[in-house]
N, C-alpha and C positions, 0 to 999 in steps of 0.2 A: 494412518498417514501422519506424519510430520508437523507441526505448526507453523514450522518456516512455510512449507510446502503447498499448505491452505492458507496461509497468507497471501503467496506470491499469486494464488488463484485468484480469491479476493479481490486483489488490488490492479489483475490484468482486469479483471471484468468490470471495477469500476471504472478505470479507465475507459474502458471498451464502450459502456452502456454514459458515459457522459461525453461519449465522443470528444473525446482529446489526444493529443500524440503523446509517445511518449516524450518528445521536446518538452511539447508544453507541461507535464507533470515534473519533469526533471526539472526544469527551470523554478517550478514553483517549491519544491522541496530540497532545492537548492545544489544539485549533483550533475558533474556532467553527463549528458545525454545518454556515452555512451557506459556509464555507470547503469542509470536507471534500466538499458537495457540488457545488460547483465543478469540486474537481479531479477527481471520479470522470465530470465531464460533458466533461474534456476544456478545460476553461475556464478554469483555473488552474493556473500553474506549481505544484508541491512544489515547495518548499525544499530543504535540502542536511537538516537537521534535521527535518522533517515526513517526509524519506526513509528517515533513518536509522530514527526512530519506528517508521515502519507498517513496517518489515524485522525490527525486533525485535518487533514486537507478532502478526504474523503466522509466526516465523520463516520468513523469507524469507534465502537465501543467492544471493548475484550473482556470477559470475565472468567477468571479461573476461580474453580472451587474444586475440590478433591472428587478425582474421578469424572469431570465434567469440565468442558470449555466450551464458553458457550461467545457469539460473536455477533455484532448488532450492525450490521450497517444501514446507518441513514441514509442514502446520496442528496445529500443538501445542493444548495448553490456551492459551487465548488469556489473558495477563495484562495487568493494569491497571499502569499508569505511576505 
């Protein structure tokens, strides 16, 4: 599978499991709404900057090394941008 593709999983379930819309995610990452939902349908690249966002706003930690990616999510207090 893809990276994008385990990202966009990632990032629906954090939303999911901190119960928030995706308004309120989009609002806080700064993209219109119907952006945010886009991406979570697979329909729209993230940006290099929309990636950054939703990793700080979920603390999300990515680590590439050869032949392994490995992916840390905390679900902290979720903070606003």
């Amino acid at each position: 599978m893809k990276f994008h593709k385990i990202f966009i999983q990632i990032i629906k379930n954090c939303r999911v499991k901190s119960g928030l819309s995706q308004e309120q995610v989009a609002k806080a990452i700064r993209v219109p709404r119907t952006s945010y939902v886009q991406m979570e349908a697979n329909n729209r690249k993230i940006s290099l900057q929309e990636f950054e966002r939703l990793c700080k706003y979920y603390g999300i930690t990515i680590e590439f090394k050869p032949n392994k990616l490995t992916v840390l999510v905390t679900l902290k207090k979720v903070v606003t941008f």
